[in-house]
C-alpha positions in Angstrom: 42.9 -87.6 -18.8 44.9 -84.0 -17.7 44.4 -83.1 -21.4 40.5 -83.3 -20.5 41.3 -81.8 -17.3 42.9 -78.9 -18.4 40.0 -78.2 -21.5 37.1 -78.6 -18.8 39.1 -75.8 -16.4 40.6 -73.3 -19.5 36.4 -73.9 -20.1 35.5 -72.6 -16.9 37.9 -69.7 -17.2 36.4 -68.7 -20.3 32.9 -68.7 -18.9 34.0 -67.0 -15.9 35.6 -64.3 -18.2 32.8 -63.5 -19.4 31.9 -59.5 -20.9 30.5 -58.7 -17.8 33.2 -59.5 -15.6 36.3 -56.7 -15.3 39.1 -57.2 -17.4 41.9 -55.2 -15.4 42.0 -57.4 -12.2 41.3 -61.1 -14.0 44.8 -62.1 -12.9 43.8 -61.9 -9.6 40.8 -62.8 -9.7 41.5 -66.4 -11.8 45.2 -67.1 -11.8 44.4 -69.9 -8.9 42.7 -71.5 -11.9 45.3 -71.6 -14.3 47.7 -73.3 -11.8 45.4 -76.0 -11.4 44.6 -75.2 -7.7 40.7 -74.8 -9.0 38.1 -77.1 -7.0 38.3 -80.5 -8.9 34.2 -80.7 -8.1 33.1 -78.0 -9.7 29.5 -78.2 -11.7 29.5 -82.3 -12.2 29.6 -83.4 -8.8 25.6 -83.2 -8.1 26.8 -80.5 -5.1 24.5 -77.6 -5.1 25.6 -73.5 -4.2 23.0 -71.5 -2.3 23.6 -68.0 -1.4 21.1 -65.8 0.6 20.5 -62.4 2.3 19.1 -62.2 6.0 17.5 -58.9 5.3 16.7 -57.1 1.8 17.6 -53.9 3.3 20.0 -52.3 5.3 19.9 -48.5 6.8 22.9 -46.4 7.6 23.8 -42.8 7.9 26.3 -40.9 6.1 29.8 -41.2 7.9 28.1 -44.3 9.7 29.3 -48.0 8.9 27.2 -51.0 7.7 26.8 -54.8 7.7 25.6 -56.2 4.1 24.8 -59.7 5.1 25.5 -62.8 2.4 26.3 -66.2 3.3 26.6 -69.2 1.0 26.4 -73.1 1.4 26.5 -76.2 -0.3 23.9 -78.7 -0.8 24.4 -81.4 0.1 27.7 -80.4 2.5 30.8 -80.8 0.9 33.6 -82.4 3.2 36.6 -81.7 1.2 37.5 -77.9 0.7 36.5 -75.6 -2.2 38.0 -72.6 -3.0 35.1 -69.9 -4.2 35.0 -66.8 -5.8 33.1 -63.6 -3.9 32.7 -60.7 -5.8 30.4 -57.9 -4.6 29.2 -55.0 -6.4 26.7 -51.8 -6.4 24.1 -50.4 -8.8 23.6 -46.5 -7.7 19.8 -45.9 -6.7 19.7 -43.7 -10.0 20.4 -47.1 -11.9 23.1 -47.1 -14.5 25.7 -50.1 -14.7 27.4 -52.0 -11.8 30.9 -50.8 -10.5 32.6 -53.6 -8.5 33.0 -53.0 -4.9 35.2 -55.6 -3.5 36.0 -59.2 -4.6 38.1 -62.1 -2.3 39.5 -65.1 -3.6 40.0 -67.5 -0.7 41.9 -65.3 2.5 42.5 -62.6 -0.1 39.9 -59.6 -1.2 40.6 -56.6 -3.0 38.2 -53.1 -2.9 37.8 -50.9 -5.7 37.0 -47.6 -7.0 36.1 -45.1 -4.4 35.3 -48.2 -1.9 38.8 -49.3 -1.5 39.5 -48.9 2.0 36.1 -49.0 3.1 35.2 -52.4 2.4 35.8 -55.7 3.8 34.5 -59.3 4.6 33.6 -60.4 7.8 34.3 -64.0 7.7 32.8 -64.5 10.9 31.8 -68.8 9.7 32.3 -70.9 7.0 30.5 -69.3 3.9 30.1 -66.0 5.9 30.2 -63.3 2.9 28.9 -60.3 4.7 29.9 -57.0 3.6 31.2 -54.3 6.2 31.7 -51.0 5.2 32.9 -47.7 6.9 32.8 -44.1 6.8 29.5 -44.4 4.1 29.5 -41.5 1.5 25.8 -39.9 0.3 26.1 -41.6 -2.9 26.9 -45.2 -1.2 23.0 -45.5 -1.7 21.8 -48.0 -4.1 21.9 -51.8 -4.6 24.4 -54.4 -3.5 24.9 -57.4 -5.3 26.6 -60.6 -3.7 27.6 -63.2 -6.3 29.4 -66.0 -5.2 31.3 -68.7 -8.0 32.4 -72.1 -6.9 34.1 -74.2 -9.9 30.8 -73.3 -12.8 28.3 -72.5 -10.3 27.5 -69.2 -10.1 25.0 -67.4 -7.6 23.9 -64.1 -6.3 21.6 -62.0 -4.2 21.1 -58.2 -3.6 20.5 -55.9 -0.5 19.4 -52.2 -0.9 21.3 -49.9 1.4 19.9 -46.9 2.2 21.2 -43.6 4.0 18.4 -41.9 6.6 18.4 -38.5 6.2 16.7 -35.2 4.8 14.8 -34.3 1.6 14.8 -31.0 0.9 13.5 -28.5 -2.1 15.8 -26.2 -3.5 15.9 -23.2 -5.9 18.7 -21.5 -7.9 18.3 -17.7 -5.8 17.1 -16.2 -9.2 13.8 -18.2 -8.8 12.0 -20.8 -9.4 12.6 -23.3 -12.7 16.4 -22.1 -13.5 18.3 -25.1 -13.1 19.7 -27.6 -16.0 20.1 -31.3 -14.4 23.7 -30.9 -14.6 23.0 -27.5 -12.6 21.1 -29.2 -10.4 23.9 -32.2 -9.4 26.1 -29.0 -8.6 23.4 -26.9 -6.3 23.3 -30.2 -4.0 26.6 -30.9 -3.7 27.7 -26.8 -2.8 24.3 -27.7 -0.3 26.7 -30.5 1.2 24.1 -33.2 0.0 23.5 -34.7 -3.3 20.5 -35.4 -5.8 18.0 -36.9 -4.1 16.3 -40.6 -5.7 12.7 -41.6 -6.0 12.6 -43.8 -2.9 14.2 -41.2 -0.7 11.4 -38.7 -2.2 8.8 -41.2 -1.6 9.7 -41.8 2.1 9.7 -38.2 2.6 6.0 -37.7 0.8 4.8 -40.3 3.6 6.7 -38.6 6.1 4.5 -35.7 5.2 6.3 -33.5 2.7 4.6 -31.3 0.6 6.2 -29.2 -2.3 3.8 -27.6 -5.1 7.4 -27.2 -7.8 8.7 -29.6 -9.6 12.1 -30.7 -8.7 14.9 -32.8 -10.9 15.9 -36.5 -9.2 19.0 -38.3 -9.3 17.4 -40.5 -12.5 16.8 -37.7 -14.8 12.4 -37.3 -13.8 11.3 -34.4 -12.9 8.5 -35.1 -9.7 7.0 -33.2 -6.7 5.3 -34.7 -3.7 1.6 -33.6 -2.9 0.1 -34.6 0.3 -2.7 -31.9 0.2 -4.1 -32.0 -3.0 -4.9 -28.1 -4.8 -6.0 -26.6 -7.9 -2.8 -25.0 -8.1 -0.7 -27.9 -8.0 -2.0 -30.5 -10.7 -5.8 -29.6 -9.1 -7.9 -30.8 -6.4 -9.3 -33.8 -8.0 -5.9 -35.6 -7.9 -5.0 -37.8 -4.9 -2.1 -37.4 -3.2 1.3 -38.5 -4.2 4.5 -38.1 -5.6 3.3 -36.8 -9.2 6.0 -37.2 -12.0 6.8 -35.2 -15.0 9.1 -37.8 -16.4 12.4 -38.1 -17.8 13.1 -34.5 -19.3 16.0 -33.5 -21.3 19.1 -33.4 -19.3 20.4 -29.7 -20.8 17.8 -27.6 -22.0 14.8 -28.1 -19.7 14.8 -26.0 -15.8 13.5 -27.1 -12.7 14.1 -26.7 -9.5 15.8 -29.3 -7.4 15.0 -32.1 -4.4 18.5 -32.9 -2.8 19.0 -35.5 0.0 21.1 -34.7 2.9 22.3 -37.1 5.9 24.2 -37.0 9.3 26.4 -34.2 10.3 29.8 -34.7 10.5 29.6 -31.3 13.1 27.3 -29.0 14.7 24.8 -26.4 13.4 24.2 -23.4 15.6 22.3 -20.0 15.3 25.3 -16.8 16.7 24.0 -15.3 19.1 25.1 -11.9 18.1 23.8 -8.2 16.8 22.1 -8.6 13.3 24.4 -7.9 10.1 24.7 -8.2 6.5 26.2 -11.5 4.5 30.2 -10.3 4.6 29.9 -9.4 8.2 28.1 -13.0 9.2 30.7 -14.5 7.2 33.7 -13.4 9.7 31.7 -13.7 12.2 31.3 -17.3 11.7 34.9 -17.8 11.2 36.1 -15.6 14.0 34.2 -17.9 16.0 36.1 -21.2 14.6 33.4 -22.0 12.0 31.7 -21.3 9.1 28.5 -20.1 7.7 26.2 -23.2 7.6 25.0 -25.2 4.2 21.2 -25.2 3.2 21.5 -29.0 3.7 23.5 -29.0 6.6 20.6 -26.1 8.4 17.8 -29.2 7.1 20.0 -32.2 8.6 20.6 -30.5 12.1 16.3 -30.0 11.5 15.5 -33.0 10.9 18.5 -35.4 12.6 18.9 -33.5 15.7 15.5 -31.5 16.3 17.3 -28.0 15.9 14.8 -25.4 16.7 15.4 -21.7 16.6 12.7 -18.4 15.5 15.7 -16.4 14.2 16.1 -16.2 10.8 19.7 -16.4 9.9 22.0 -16.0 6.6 23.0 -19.6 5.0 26.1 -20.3 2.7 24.0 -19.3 -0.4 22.9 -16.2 0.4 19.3 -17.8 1.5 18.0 -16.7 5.0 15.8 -19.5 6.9 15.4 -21.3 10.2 14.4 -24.2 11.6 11.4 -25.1 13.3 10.7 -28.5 15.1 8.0 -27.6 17.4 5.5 -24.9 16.3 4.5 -22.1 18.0 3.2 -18.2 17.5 5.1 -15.9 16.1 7.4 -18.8 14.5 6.0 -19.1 11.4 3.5 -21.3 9.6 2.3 -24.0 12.0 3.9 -26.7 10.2 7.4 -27.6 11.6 10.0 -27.4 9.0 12.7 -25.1 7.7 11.4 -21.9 6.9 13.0 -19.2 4.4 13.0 -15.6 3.6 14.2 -16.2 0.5 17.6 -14.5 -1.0 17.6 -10.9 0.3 20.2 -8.3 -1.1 23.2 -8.9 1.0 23.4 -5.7 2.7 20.7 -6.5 4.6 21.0 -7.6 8.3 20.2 -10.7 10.2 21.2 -13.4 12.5 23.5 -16.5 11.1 23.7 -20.0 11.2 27.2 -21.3 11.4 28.4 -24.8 11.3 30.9 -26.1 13.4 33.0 -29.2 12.3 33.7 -32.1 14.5 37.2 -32.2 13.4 37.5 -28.5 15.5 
């Protein structure tokens, strides 16, 4: 009979350890099983595993915290106590594989990755799997996948988190279609934002955005949004949409870019001060405890915190724009939005937007 006992858990171990389940941490994860402290009801006893979501999706911001809900049960209720296995983990919005994010074994869990330290249970009730997370990262976007294991039970359910923010075109300053995808990855992050993903383009089409040049996403297609159909842009016949050139090759084709930025961690702020060229608005910004804003920090302070100013100001890159919320003559196109000059020569002078962390 503990012959047969044994074989049916080293069984369960074995399907447990499966490919798809890391390798490094299995000792922790399992090692309750090999003592024998496993549930003794596991899979035969007729008692069923349910594990649900409250919500499909969750919205954060970056540098913001938030709640993941998963909760299990047992049908019908167990009365004697089981010992399960919660293992969370993500799938980036680009897609791609998995990466574990957290996974508890009775009182104890264990984060991974770039999520250790952020991540936690709640355990606010029995079966209470919920996810909390803190100080969320741009790239935290994606789907979240709860899986619970009780003995050879196994059962899971997802919840997309998304980051509210800012989608924003961008071109390398020598013009138009000059950026590799890898080139691409780096322009958003010196921006301080990151590759923006379909769905964030998508909610920012039906927000109202509308961009004739085709920009690389975080999956490798090339798309642009059109809300004002045009011969010049794919032609006038074409309703409006996000309108997709498809995966292109990663190296040798050149696009521009659509990068995704969120919350400030600071302030943005045109300087009041006597027009001057790049190296001079550069010590400028720092004499005044700062420095000179990012293209995706000027477009989060737009869009986050209704920044509105009709100066045109130097950026980081060498770009001069400004941001307009509410329109008005002699601001610009009636559209509100950020508006650019383009990349002058640096000798020539301007205002500046400098950015102001909250850590100062």
């Amino acid at each position: 009979m503990t012959f047969g006992l044994q074989a049916a858990l080293l069984l369960g171990v074995q399907l447990v350890l499966s490919p798809a389940a890391p390798t490094i941490p299995s000792n922790f994860f399992y090692r309750d099983y090999l003592n024998g402290h496993g549930d003794k009801g596991t899979g035969f006893s007729g008692v069923k595993l349910q594990v649900d979501s409250a919500q499909p999706t969750v919205f954060s911001v970056r540098g913001g915290n938030a709640t993941v809900p998963c909760r299990f049960w047992l049908e019908p209720e167990s009365s004697s106590p089981r010992r399960v296995r919660v293992k969370w983990s993500w799938r980036p919005a680009a897609g791609g594989h998995e990466t574990d994010v957290l996974v508890a074994v009775g009182s104890r869990s264990r984060g991974f990755g770039a999520f250790r330290g952020r991540v936690q249970l709640r355990r606010e009730f029995p079966g209470d799997a919920t996810l909390l997370m803190t100080d969320l990262l741009l790239n935290d976007t994606g789907s979240y996948r709860c899986e619970v294991v009780d003995g050879l039970e196994d059962r899971s359910t997802s919840v997309y988190l998304e980051l509210r923010g800012v989608v924003f075109p961008y071109q390398h300053p020598g013009g138009h279609y000059h950026l590799s995808f890898p080139a691409a990855q780096q322009a958003c992050e010196e921006q301080d934002s990151t590759l923006a993903t379909f769905p964030q383009l998508l909610r920012s089409w039906k927000e109202g955005l509308n961009w004739c040049n085709a920009g690389w996403l975080a999956d490798g297609t090339v798309q642009y949004p059109i809300t004002r159909p045009r011969a010049p842009c794919g032609g006038s016949g074409l309703a409006p949409g996000v309108r997709s050139y498809g995966r292109r090759h990663l190296h040798l084709h050149r696009f521009d870019v659509f990068c995704f930025s969120s919350s400030l961690q600071g302030k943005v702020y045109y300087l009041q001060s006597s027009k001057m060229n790049l190296t001079d608005a550069q010590q400028a910004c720092q004499e005044d405890g700062a420095q000179v804003a990012k293209v995706g920090q000027l477009y989060a302070a737009w869009k986050l915190t209704g920044l509105d100013h009709c100066d045109a100001g130097w950026l980081a890159d060498g770009s001069v724009r400004y941001p307009i919320s509410s329109p008005r003559r002699n601001c610009g196109p009636p559209e509100p939005g950020v508006h650019s000059f383009g990349f002058p020569p640096p000798q020539h002078k301007h205002g500046v937007y400098c950015y102001k962390s909250s850590d100062r």
